[in-house]
C-alpha positions as CSV (number, residue, x, y, z in Angstrom):
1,X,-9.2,-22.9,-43.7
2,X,-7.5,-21.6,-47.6
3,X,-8.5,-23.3,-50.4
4,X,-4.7,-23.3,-50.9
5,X,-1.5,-23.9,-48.9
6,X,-0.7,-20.1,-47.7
7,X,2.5,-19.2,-48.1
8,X,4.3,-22.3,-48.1
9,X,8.0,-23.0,-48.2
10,X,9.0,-25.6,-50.8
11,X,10.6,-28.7,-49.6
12,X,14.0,-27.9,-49.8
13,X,15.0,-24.5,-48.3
14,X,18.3,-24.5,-50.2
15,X,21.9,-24.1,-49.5
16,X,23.5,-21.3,-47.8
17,X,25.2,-18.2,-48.9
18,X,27.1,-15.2,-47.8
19,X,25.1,-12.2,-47.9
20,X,27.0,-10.0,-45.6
21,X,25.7,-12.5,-42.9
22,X,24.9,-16.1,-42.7
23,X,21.9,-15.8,-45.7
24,X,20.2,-18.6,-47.4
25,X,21.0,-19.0,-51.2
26,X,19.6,-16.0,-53.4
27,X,18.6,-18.0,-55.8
28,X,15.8,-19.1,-53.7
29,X,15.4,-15.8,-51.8
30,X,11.8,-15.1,-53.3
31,X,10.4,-18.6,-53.0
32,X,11.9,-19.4,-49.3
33,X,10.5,-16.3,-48.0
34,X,9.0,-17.5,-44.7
35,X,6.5,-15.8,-42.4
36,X,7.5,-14.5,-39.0
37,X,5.7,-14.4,-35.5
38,X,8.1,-12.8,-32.3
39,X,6.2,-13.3,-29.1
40,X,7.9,-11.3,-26.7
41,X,6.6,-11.6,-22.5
42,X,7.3,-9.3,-19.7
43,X,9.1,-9.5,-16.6
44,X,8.6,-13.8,-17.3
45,X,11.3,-15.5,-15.0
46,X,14.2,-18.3,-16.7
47,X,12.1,-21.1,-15.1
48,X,8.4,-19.2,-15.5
49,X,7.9,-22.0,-18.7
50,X,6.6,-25.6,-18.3
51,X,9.5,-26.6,-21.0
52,X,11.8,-24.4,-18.5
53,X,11.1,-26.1,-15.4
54,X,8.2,-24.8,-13.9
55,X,4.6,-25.6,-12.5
56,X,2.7,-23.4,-14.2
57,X,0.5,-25.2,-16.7
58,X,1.4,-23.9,-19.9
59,X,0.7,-26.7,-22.7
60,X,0.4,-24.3,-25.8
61,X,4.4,-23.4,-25.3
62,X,5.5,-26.6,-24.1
63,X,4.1,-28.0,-27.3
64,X,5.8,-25.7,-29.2
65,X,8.9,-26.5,-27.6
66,X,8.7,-30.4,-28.1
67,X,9.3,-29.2,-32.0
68,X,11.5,-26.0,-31.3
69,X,15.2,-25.6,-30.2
70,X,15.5,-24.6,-26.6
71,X,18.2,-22.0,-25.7
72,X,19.4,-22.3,-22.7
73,X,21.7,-19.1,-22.8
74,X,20.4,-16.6,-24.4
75,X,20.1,-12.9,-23.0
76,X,18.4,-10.0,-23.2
77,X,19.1,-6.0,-21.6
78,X,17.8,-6.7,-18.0
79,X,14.5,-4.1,-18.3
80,X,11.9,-3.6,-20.7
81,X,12.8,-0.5,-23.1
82,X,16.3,-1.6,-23.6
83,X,15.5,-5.1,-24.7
84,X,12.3,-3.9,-26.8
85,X,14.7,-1.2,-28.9
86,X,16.7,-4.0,-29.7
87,X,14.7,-6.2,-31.3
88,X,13.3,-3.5,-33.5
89,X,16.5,-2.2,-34.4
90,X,19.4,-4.6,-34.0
91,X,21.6,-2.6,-32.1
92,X,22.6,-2.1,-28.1
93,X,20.0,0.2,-26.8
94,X,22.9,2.6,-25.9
95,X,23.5,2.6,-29.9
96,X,20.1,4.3,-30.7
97,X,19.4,6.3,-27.0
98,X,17.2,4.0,-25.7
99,X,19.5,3.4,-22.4
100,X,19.5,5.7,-20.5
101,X,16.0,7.3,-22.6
102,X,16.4,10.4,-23.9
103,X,13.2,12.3,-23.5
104,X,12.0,13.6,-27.2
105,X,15.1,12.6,-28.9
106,X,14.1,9.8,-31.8
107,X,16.5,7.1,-33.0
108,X,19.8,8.3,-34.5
109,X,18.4,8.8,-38.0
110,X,21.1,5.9,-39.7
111,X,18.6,3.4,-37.5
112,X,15.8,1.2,-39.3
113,X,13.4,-0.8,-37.6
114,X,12.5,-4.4,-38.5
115,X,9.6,-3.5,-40.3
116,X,11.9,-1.1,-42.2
117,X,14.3,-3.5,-43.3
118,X,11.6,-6.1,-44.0
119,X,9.0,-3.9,-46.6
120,X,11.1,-4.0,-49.7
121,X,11.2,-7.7,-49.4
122,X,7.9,-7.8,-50.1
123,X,6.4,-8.2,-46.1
124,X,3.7,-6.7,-44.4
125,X,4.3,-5.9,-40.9
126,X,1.7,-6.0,-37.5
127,X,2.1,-5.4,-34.3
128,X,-0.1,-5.9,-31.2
129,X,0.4,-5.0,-27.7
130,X,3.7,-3.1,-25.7
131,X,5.7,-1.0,-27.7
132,X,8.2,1.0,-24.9
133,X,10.4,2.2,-27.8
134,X,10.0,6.2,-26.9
135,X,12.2,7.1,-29.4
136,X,10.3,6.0,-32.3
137,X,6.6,6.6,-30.8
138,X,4.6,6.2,-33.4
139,X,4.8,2.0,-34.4
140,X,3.2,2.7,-38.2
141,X,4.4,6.3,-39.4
142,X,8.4,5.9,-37.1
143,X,8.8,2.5,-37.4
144,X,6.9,1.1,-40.2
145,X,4.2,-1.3,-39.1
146,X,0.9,-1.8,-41.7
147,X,-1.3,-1.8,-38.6
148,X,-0.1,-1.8,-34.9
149,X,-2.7,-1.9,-31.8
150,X,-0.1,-0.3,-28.6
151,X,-1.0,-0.4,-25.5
152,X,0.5,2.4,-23.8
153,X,0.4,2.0,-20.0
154,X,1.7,-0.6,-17.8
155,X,-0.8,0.4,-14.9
156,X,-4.5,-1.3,-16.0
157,X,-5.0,-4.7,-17.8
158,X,-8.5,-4.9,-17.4
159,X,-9.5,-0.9,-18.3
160,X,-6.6,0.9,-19.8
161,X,-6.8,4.6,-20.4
162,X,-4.1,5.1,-23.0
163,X,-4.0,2.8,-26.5
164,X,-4.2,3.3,-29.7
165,X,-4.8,1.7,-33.1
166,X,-2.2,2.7,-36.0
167,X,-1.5,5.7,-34.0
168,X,-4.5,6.8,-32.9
169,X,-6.2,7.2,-29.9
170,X,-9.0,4.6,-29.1
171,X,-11.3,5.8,-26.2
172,X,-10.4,4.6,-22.4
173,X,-12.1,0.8,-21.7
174,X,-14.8,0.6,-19.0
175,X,-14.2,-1.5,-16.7
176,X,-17.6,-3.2,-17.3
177,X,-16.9,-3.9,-21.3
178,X,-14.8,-7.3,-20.2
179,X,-11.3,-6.5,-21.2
180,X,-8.4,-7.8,-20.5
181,X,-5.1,-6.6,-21.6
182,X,-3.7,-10.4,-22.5
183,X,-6.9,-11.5,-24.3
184,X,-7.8,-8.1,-26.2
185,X,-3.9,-7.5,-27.4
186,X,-4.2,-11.2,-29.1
187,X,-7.6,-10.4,-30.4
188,X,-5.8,-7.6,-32.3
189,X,-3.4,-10.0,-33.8
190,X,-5.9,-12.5,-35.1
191,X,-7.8,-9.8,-36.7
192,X,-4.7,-8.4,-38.7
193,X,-3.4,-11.8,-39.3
194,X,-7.0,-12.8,-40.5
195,X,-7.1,-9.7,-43.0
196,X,-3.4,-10.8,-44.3
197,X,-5.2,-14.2,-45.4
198,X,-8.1,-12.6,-47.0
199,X,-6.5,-9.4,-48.9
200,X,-2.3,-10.5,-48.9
201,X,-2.3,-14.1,-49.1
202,X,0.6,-14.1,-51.7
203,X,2.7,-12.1,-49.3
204,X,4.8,-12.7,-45.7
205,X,4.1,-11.4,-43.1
206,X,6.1,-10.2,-39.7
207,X,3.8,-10.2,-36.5
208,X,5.4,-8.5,-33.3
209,X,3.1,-10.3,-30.5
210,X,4.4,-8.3,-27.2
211,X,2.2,-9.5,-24.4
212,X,2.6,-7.0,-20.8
213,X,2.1,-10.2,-18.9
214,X,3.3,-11.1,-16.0
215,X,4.4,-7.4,-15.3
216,X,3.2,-5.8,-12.9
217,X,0.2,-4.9,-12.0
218,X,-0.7,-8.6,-10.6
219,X,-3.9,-8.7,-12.9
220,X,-5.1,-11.9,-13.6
221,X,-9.4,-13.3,-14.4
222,X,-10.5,-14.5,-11.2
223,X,-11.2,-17.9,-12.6
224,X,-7.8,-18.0,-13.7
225,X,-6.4,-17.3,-10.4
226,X,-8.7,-20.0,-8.5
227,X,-6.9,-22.8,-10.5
228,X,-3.6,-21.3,-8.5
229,X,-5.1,-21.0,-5.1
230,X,-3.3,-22.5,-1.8
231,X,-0.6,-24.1,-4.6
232,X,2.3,-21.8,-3.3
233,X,1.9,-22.2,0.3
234,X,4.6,-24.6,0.9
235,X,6.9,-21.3,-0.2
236,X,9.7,-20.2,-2.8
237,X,12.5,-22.2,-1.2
238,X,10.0,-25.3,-2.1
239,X,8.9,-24.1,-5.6
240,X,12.3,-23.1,-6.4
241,X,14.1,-26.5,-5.6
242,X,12.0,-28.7,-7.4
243,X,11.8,-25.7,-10.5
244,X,15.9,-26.9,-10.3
245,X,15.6,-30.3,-9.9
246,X,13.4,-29.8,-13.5
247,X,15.8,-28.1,-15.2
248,X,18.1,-30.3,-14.7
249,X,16.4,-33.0,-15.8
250,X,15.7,-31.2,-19.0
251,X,19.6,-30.4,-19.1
252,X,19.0,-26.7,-19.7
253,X,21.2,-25.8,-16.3
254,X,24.9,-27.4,-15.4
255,X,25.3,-25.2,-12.5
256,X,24.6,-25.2,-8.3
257,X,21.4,-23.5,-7.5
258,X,22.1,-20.3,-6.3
259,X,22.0,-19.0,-2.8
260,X,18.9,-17.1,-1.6
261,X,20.3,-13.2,-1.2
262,X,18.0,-11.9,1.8
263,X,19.7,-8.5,2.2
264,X,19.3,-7.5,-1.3
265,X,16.2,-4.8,-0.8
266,X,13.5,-4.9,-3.8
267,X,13.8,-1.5,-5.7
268,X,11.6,1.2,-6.8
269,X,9.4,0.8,-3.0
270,X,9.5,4.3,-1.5
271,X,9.0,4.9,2.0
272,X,4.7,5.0,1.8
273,X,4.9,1.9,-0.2
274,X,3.9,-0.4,2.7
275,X,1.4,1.9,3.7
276,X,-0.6,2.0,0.7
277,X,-0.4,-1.5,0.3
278,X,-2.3,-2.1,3.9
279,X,-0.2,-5.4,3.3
280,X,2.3,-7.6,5.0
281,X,4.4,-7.3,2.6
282,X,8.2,-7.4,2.2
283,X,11.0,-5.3,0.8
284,X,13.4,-9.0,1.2
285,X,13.4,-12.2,0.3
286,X,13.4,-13.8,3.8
287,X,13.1,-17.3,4.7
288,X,9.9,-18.7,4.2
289,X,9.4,-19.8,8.1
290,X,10.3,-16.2,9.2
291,X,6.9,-15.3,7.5
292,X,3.4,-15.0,10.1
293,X,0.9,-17.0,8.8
294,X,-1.0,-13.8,7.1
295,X,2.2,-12.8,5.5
296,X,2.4,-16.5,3.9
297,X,-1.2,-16.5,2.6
298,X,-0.8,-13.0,1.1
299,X,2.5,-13.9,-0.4
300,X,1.2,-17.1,-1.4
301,X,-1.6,-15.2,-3.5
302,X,0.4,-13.1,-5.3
303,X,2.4,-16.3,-7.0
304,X,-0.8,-17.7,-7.8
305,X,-1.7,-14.7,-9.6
306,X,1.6,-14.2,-11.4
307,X,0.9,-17.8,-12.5
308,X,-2.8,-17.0,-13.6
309,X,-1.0,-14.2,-15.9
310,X,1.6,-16.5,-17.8
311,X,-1.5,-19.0,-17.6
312,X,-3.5,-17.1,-19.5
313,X,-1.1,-15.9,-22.1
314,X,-0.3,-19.5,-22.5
315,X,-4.0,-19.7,-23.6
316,X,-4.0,-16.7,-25.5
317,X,-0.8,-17.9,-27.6
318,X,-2.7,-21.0,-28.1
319,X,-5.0,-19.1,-30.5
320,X,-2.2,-17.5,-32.7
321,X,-0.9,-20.8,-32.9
322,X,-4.7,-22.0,-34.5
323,X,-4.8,-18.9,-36.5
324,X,-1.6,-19.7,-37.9
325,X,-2.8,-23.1,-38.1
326,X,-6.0,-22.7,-40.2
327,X,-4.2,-20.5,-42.4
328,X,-2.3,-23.3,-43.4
329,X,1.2,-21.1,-42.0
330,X,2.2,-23.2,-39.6
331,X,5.1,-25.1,-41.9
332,X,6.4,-21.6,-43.3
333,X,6.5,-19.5,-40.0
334,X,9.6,-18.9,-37.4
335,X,8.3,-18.5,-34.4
336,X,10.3,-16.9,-31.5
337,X,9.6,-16.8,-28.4
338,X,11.3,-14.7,-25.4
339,X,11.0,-12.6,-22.3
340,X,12.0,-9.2,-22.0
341,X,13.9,-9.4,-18.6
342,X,14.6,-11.6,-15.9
343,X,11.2,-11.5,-13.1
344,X,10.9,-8.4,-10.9
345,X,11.5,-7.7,-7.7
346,X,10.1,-4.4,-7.6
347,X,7.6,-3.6,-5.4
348,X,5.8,-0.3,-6.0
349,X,1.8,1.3,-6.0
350,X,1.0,3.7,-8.8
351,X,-2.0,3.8,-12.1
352,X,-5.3,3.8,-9.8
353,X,-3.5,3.0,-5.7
354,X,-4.2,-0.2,-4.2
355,X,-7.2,-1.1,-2.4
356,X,-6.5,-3.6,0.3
357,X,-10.0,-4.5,0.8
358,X,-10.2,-5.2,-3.3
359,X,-10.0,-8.9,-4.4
360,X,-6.5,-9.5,-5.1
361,X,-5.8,-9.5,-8.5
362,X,-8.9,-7.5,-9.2
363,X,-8.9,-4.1,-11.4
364,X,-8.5,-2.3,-7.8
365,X,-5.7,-3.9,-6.3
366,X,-2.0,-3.2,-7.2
367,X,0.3,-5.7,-6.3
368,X,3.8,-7.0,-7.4
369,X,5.7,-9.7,-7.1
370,X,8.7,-8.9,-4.9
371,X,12.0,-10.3,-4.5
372,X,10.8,-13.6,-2.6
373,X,8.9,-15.4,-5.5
374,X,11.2,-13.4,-8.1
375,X,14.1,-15.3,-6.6
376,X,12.2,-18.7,-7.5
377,X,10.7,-17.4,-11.1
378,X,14.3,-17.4,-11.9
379,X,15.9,-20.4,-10.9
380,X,18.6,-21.1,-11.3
381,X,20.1,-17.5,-11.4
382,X,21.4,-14.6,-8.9
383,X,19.2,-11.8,-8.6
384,X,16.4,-10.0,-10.9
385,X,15.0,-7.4,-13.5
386,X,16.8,-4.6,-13.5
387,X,20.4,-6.0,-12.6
388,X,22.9,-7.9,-15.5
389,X,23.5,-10.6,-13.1
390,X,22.8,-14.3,-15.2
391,X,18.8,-13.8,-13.3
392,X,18.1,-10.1,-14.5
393,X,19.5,-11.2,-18.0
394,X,18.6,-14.5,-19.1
395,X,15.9,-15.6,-21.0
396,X,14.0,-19.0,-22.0
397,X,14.4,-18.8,-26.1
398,X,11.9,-21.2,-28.1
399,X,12.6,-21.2,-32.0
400,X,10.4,-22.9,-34.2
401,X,10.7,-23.9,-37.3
402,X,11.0,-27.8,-37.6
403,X,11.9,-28.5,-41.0
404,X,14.9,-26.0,-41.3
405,X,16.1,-26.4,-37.1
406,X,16.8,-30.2,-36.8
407,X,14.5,-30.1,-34.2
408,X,12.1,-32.8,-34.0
409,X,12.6,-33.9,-30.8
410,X,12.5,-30.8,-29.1
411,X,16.3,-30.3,-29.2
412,X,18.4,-27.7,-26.5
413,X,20.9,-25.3,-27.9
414,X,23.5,-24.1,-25.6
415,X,24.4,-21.2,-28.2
416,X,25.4,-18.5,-26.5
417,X,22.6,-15.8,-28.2
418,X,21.5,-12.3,-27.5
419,X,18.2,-10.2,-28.4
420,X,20.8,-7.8,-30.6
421,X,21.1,-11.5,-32.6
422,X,17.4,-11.2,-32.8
423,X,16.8,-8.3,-36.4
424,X,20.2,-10.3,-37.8
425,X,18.4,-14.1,-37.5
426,X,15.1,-12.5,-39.2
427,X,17.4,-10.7,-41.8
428,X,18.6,-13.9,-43.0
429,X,16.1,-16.3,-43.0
430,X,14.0,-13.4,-45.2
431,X,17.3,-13.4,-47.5
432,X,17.3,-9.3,-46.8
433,X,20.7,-7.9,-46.8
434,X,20.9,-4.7,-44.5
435,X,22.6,-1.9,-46.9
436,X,24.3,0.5,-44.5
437,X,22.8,3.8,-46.2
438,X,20.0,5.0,-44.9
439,X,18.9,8.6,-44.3
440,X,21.9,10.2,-46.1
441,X,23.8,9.0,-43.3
442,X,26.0,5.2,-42.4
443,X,24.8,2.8,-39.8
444,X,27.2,0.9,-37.8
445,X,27.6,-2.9,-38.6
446,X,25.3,-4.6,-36.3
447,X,26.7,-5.9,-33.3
448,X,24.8,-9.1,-33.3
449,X,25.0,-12.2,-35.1
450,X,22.8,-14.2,-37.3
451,X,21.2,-17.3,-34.9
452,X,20.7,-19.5,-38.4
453,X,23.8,-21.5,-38.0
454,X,23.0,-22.6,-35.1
455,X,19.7,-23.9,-36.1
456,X,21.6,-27.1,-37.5
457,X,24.5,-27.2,-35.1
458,X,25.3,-26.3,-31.6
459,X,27.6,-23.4,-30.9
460,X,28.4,-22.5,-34.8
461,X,27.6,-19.6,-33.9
462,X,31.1,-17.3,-32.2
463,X,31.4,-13.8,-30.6
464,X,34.2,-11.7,-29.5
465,X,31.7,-10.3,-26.4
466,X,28.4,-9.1,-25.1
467,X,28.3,-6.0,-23.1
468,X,25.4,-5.2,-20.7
469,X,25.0,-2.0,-18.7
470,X,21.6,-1.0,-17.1
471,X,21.5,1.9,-14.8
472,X,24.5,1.7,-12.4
473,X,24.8,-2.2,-13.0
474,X,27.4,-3.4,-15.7
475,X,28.8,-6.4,-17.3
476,X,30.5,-8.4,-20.0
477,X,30.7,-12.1,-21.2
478,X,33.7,-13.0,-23.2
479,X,33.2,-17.1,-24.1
480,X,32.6,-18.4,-21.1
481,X,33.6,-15.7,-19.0
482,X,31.9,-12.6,-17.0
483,X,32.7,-9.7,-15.8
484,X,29.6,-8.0,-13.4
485,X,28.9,-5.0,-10.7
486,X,25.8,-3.3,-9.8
487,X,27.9,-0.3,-8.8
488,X,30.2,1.0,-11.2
489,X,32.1,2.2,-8.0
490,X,33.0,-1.7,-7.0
491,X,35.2,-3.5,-8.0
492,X,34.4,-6.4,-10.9
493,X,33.7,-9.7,-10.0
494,X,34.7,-12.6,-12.5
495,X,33.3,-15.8,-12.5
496,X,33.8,-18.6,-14.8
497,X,30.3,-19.7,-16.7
498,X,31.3,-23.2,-17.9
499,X,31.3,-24.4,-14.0
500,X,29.7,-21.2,-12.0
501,X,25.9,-19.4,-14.0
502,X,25.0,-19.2,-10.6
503,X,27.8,-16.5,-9.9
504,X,28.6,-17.8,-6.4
505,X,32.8,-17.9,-6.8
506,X,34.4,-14.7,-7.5
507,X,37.7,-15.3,-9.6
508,X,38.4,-11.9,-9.4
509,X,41.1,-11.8,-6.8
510,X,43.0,-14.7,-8.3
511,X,43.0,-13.5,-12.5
512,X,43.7,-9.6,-12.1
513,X,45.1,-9.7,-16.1
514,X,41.7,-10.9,-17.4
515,X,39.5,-8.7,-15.1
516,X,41.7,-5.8,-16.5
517,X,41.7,-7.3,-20.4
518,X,37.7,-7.5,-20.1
519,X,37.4,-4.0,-18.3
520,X,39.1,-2.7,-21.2
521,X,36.9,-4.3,-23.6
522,X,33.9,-3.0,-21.7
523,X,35.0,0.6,-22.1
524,X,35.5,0.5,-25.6
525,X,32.4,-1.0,-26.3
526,X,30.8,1.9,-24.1
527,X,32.6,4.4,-25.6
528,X,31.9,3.3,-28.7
529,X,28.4,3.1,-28.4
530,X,27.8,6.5,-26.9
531,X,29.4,7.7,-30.0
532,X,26.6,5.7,-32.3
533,X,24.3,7.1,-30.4
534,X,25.4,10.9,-31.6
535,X,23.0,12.6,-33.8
536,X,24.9,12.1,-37.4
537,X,24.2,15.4,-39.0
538,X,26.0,16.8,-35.8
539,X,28.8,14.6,-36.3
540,X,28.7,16.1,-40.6
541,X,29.1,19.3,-38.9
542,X,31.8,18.7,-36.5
543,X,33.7,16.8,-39.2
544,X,33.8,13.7,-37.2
């Protein structure tokens, strides 16, 4: 441990001010400086957590939440890329062409990342693990990171073939040197956090902790997986009512639990995708007792392997939060922590094949989750990753910072929040005010809100809408009120989120004027956006 308290707030964080958002008093700007750690999961279901409801042991996060505030609406893009641009920059991924991706086209030049916006205030910035923001490839020279370690495939956690180290190549892992993706991405992170202590002690820090667990590939140590074995054989219907009757209890849901949608077909499986799986799998999530009894061991499996996964990064958070500890940090650091998308469905081969002789979970298996145990990960939501309904979209949200939260006793926030709130919250707890020039040209106003006001008080914190759009599915919230398709040739559906998260009664049919008022809203915002997104030396030219 320090000789000396390391970077400590004083007791009294000090009033707040208006600096172009919800800041905290200038006057203690330099002192009150505090550090920041965003752990970021992927494809980790609503109800995936302990503190959210599940079985899966994870103590290091539940701790954490017992002194955190617990969001229980809070939102992200519905896929990795999309959400992943947005906490770097602030902005809708359609502001900065990162949805739809536009292949070797880099952010509109007006756009800063976090670690941009955070340097002249004095902070050092790390990163370790996904990055998936293609428009700004290289994490130290695009977007500003003192030292970054990316993995850059999705395919191998145990021997990757493509990462890097402040953007450059390390060589391929053997599959015999004991990696894993979960334990080697947090090993980066103690070793920049434990050269901040030694060489820049007197300064904050930002750390960007973005684990690739639970995605897919099902990857998990086989001891971790043997703790899991034979626990999911009573099935999803099972795992997924008493997952509800938790959150309940915790009061993080109001709502029915949502009916199981058997016809809706997991995506991205192509027709030799059964094949090369030499599985039974299945494309649906079916009834449990329409399974054979080899279907509902092999399905059984894969839960317990998706559990090893958040298991084990549950472990591996557990040392960042010593780190942080020994450092003497713990007091001055907000902590967020998030998932990227709702749990997948998708069911899909590719990296290496599968081997259905291999070990499941082993280095030569590729598995997935599918649409059956996807439905139960996010309880107690419609549908997955990929579409905006409430379970492709919603995210557990732990932030910790006791002394400045109110949140002693582990308190829930039903704030309605967003990952565009995410770059706003960090700007104004670091007392950074985000000029708009940058680049010789103007960036938009961000379209998220500080989160800080509702640190201290429940819903303080108001919005006129959130838009979502991923690939052909769509949607708005306007208070407590949604708009949603996953076809932009249907019709909207409209349901009422006070009484109905679970999206089971369509109000379409019976309030035409406000399907019409929020469709309109929708289309500006899109239109809008798509202009942001235009290169702005074009727009100098065109004398827009």
């Amino acid at each position: 441990m320090l000789d000396k308290p390391f970077h400590i707030l004083p007791p009294l964080f000090g009033a707040i001010a208006t600096l172009g958002f919800t800041g905290f008093a200038s006057t203690n700007a330099e002192a009150a400086k505090p550090n920041i750690v965003l752990i970021v999961a992927d494809d980790l279901g609503y109800s995936d957590l302990g503190c959210y409801g599940s079985e899966i042991a994870t103590p290091n996060l539940d701790s954490l939440a017992s002194n955190s505030l617990r969001f229980s609406q809070f939102y992200n893009t519905a896929r990795c890329w999309p959400t992943r641009a947005a906490l770097m920059t602030g902005y809708y991924p359609q502001q900065v062409r990162m949805d739809p991706q536009q292949r070797g086209r880099k952010l509109p030049n007006w756009t800063r990342t976090l670690p941009q916006y955070l340097k002249p205030a004095g902070y050092r910035s790390y990163h370790s693990g996904k990055w998936h923001v293609s428009a700004a490839p290289r994490q130290v020279q695009d977007a500003g990171f003192d030292h970054s370690y990316a993995l850059e495939e999705q395919n191998r956690f145990f021997d990757p073939k493509n990462h890097t180290e402040d953007d450059k190549h390390l060589p391929p892992v053997k599959r015999e040197d004991g990696y894993y993706a979960t334990t080697a991405i947090t090993d980066y992170a103690l070793k920049y956090l434990k050269e901040h202590a030694t060489q820049h002690s007197i300064d904050p820090f930002f750390l960007y902790l973005a684990y690739i667990s639970p995605h897919f590939p099902l990857h998990a140590p086989a001891a971790d997986i043997e703790r899991y074995k034979n626990k999911y054989l009573e099935g999803w219907e099972v795992i997924r009512q008493r997952r509800y009757e938790k959150l309940q209890s915790i009061g993080l849901v109001h709502c029915p639990l949502s009916k199981p949608e058997p016809d809706i077909k997991a995506p991205s499986g192509g027709p030799d995708t059964l094949r090369k799986l030499g599985a039974p799998e299945s494309f649906y999530a079916v009834p449990w007792d329409s399974l054979t009894p080899p279907q509902k061991e092999f399905q059984a499996m894969k839960m317990a392997i998706h559990a090893a996964m958040i298991d084990r990064m549950d472990q591996e958070i557990g040392r960042v939060l010593a780190q942080l500890k020994s450092m003497n940090a713990m007091e001055n650091t907000l902590i967020f922590f998030l998932s990227d998308n709702g749990a997948s469905a998708e069911i899909l081969v590719r990296g290496d094949g599968n081997d259905p002789a291999a070990p499941m979970g082993s280095a030569d298996s590729y598995l997935c989750l599918g649409p059956g145990w996807a439905t139960a990960c996010n309880t107690p939501f419609r549908r997955h990753k990929i579409w905006v309904h409430e379970g492709g979209i919603s995210t557990p949200l732990l932030v910790h910072w006791p002394a400045h939260t109110g949140a002693g006793g582990g308190n829930l926030s039903n704030t309605v929040g967003h990952v565009i709130d995410i770059v706003p919250t960090i700007l104004d707890v670091a007392g950074v005010k985000a000029e708009p020039q940058w680049n010789d040209a103007t960036a938009p106003p961000f379209p998220g809100k500080s989160l800080v006001p509702a640190f201290t008080k429940d819903d303080a914190v108001t919005r006129t809408s959130l838009y979502f759009n991923h690939e052909r599915n769509s949607g708005l919230r306007m208070t407590n009120w949604k708009i949603v398709r996953d076809d932009p040739a249907k019709p909207w559906e409209l349901y009422d989120l006070s009484k109905d998260r679970n999206e089971s009664i369509n109000l379409a049919d019976k309030d035409p004027e406000r399907v019409r008022d929020m469709d309109n809203e929708w289309k500006r915002l899109d239109e809008q956006f798509k202009k942001n997104a235009e290169d702005a030396a074009q727009e100098k030219v065109q004398g827009k």
